[in-house]
C-alpha angles and dihedrals in degrees: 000000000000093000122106114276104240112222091149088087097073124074117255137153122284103270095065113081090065079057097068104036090051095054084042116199103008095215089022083108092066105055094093128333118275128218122268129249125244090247088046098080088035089052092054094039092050085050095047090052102051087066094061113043091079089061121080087196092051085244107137126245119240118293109260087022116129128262114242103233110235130126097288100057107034076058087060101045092053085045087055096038085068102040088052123022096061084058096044098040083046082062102050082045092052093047087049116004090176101035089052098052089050089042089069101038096057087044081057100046088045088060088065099057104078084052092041093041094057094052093048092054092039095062095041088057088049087059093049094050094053096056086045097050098042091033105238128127132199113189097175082053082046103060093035091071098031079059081045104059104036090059078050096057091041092053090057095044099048085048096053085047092061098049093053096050098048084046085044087058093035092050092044094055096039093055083043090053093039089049089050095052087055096053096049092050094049098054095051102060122089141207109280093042086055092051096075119097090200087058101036087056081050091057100044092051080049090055090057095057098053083047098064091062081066099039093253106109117118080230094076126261091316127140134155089274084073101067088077088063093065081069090044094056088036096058089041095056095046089055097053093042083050091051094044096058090051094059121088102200106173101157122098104230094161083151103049093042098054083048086056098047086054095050097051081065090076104075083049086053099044089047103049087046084048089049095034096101113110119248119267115216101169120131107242096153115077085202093051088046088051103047089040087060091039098058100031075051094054097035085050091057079053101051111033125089099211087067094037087097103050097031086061102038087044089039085230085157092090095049090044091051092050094042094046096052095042085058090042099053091048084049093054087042090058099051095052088058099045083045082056102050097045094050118058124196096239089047092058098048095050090045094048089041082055098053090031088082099253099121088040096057080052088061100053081065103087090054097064090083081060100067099021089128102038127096094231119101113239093206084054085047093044085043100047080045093052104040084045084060104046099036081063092054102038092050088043090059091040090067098037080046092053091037092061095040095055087057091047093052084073092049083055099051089048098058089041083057099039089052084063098047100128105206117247096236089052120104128232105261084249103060100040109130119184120233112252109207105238087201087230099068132261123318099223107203123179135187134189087323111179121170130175131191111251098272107019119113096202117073111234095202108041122180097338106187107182135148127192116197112216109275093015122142106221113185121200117217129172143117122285115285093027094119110253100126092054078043087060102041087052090053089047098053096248094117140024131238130236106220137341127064129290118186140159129204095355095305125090115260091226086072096057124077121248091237101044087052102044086052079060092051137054131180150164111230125221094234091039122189123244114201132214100251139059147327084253099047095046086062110041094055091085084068111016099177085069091041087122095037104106097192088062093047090059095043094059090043086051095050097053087048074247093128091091103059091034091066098045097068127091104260103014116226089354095064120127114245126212109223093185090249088292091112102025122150095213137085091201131025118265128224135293101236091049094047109104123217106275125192133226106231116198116246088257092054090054099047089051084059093056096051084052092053081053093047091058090084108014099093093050126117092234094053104097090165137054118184129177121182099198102331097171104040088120103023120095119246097255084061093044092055089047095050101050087041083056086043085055092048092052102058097034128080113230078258084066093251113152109231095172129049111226127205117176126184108218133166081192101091091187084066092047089063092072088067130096094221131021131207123201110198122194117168093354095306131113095239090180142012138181140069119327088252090052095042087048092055093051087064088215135136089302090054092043090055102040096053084047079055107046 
């Protein structure tokens, strides 16, 4: 898991393999936990503290809620500006070195035009004053500057059309690059490290972030590509400050300018009735209805908690991270063509030429007979009118603009220091010890393990003193709320404990990495996950490198006793499986057209195909540990007998050496009797412990509930 995730393979736009060289090796990340920068912990700090300066009490404000702007935390947002846009600006240079600096000159040079544009028409209609006034007209003059000013007005269209289209690449690669980042991140975290608020808040304001690339934060349209326009804004004020002071305007044209002021209301007009149509959001496209639900599918694994187990213990973070950005790039590549064919080239000039002023300037014509006698110029009139208007808009978006961007600064903040969240079950780089296969599977040895829940006051595991011999079968018994299942998370590396020794074969499992020790471990969960998606796909994920291997699909079929039903659906292992939505990859429902055939599967089936999922990997050499947490509860007891006989040919030789150690979790004593050893767990404690015949003879809780049972 620690190679490079080759994207590289798919096919994707252009803009894409910057991308991924940029991000580097997408679970790289994961292989040990690095050390942490010097800004790391600042970042964090500088975060943390913007959410309490608002409180009185130090409590923090809601995650996503804004920061009141006062001296402390403007403080902390400059002190975050430069601990995280160097980084973050390094990252859209190093997608498109080029394209980025380009990106910014032409922002710049568009921030002239308003100021450009006024002069040029001024002095067209100035023109056209004096050959009105003296009578003269020169049509050959006329037409001069008429020629003039519209290539005027194409050269500033074409260039503004090049600016948007080289901010519209470096924006799309640069919200790839962000999501992706997301993603990796995600899939990487584990349990214990979720289950902080402090960090979960952490995440969300991060998410927010991610989401104004897209338009979707609750902060406005703002992203970190906004920032430029505060220049923009900046360079656009000062120029119509610069071309106020140098007008003289002395007459008194209340009249005219009120008129003015009326007519400039026209382009506003024309383009909100252009604009007025309601968004369409239907799905028209089968293959944008396919790679939506393939990446909602593949963002919700690596979301959601209910997968995080078995997305850690099977390392699907690697194949959800690829999947996700496949469907992701055809996505993007689907919206730049859509944005193509809705907009056509001569609807956009029309439309800029409109908003450019031009018509505006027209408009400005029939009062030249106004002011035909007066001293005034009516191009220095038209100019002062026009740089009044837009220096009141441009300083109005300036300050929305700076407004936006304080609160984002935090947003910011908040995904710079999510990037460098280290996950609680890693090991420092230093400590990191490999595990070494024993070939007999792996010795299992607990002290005084205790373990509670965050928040709760009462431990759930108390005092837990257990030792598994290599190839030993251990089976869990108990009644419910015992605490077999959390046993059984904590053996598997899910959660952490709070105090006591763990160690297997010999070596603290705090020196092993979560993901070198789950490819040495499989397992079907009590609360197993059922995926939207196919027979094929349910059960590959317990190995997902042999997802399209279909001997081992069979294997592991064969193994369950699944093959039967398997074949008797429609399509086989291809077949489409209903969830119940509780797995769905949408947000919203698709449509009905677009919606396959699924098909119910009994709680049995699906239990079988989680068995399967475990089976992927069971019979393999690697694999030291086998544990089941209630593998049977809906399964008869014919099936039951046959599972845990396949489960005993699995970790022993022909010779009858055992090579895995097996540890199963059963309400079924009957079952039990097949272990070695058997614990018997009450409150959180091992009550008993020993063989069925020496637990029988102690006449204690497991008697008690063996003969209820019998």
């Amino acid at each position: 898991m620690g190679q490079k995730t080759k994207l590289s393979r798919n096919r994707s736009l252009p803009i894409f393999p910057a991308v991924l060289g940029a991000s580097g090796a997408a679970y790289r990340c994961e292989d040990y936990r690095k050390p942490a920068r010097a800004g790391d912990d600042a970042i964090y700090a500088a975060w943390l503290k913007s959410r309490t300066v608002a409180q009185a009490s130090g409590d923090h404000i809601a995650p996503g809620n804004h920061r009141p702007f006062n001296h402390t935390t403007a403080q902390l947002a400059h002190e975050l500006c430069k601990l995280c846009f160097p980084d973050i600006l390094g990252l859209f240079f190093t997608l498109h070195p080029w394209r980025t600096a380009l990106m910014i000159i032409l922002q710049l040079i568009r921030g002239m035009f308003p100021a450009f544009r006024g002069f040029s028409h001024a002095v067209l209609i100035d023109e056209l004053q004096s050959m009105i006034i003296s009578g003269n007209f020169l049509w050959l003059r006329i037409a001069r500057f008429a020629a003039t000013e519209m290539i005027r007005a194409v050269l500033e269209y074409f260039i503004d059309y090049l600016a948007s289209s080289t901010e519209n690449i470096v924006h799309t690669s640069a919200r790839f690059l962000i999501e992706y980042k997301q993603i990796e991140q995600r899939v990487r975290l584990d349990i214990p490290t979720l289950s902080d608020p402090t960090i979960r808040d952490l995440l969300h304001e991060s998410d927010l972030f991610v989401r104004s690339f897209g338009g979707g934060s609750s902060f406005g349209l703002f992203s970190i590509f906004d920032f430029t326009r505060i220049l923009v804004l900046t360079s656009e004020l000062a120029s119509h400050l610069l071309m106020l002071s140098s007008l003289i305007w002395t007459g008194k044209h209340y009249s005219i300018l009120i008129l003015s002021l009326l007519s400039a209301l026209l382009p506003f007009t024309i383009s909100w009735l252009r604009n007025g149509q309601a968004y369409s959001g239907d799905f028209d496209n089968p293959y944008e209805v396919y790679a939506i639900a393939r990446q909602e599918r593949m963002r919700n694994l690596a979301y959601s908690d209910a997968y995080r187990p078995e997305v850690l213990v099977f390392g699907l973070g690697p194949w959800i991270l690829q999947s996700w950005a496949r469907a992701r790039r055809a996505m993007i590549g689907l919206e730049r063509r859509q944005v193509a064919d809705e907009h056509k080239l001569s609807d956009q000039f029309w439309s800029y030429t409109n908003s450019a002023g031009l018509f505006a300037a027209m408009q400005n014509l029939p009062m030249i007979l106004l002011v035909q006698s007066s001293s005034a110029s009516l191009g220095t009139f038209t100019l002062y009118r026009n740089s009044i208007q837009a220096l009141f808009l441009t300083a109005r978006s300036l300050v929305m603009t700076l407004r936006l961007a304080f609160q984002g600064v935090f947003l910011m903040g908040a995904f710079c220091a999510a990037l460098h969240i280290q996950p609680k079950l890693q090991p420092a780089a230093d400590k990191v010890v490999r595990y070494k296969r024993s070939l007999r599977g792996m010795k299992i040895e607990l002290k005084n393990l205790s373990f509670s829940y965050r928040n709760d006051r009462e431990p759930v595991l108390k005092d837990i003193n257990l030792t598994i011999e290599a190839g030993e079968t251990l089976a869990i018994v108990g009644p419910n709320g015992s605490g077999k299942s959390t046993l059984a998370n904590v053996l598997l590396r899910i959660l952490d404990y709070d105090s006591g020794e763990f160690t297997v074969n010999g070596v603290d499992i705090r020196k092993y990495r979560p993901a070198d020790y789950h490819s040495h471990v499989t397992t079907v969960f009590q609360g197993f996950s059922k995926y939207d998606g196919s027979v094929k796909e349910n059960v590959g994920m317990g190995l997902i490198q042999e997802l399209h291997n279909p001997v081992a699909l069979q294997t592991a079929l064969h193994l369950a006793g699944a093959v039967d039903f398997v074949k008797a659906l429609p399509q086989g292992v291809k077949s489409k499986l209903n969830t119940g939505g509780k797995a769905s990859g949408w947000f919203h429902n698709p449509p009905s057209e677009y919606v396959h055939a699924r098909h119910e599967l009994s709680g049995g089936e699906w239990q079988r195909l989680a068995i399967s999922r475990g089976f992927m990997r069971a019979h393999r050499p690697e694999v030291e540990l086998i544990l089941l947490d209630e593998p049977t509860s809906s399964l008869d007891a014919h099936a039951q007998n046959s599972l845990f006989d396949t489960v005993g040919k699995i970790s022993t030789l022909p010779t009858g050496e055992r090579i895995k150690t097996v540890i199963f979790i059963t309400h079924r004593l009957s079952t039990a009797r097949r272990a070695d050893k058997i614990a018997m767990m009450e409150r959180g404690r091992i009550a008993e412990f020993g063989t069925h015949d020496e637990l029988l003879q102690q006449d204690g809780s497991y008697a008690a509930l063996y003969r209820a049972s019998v």
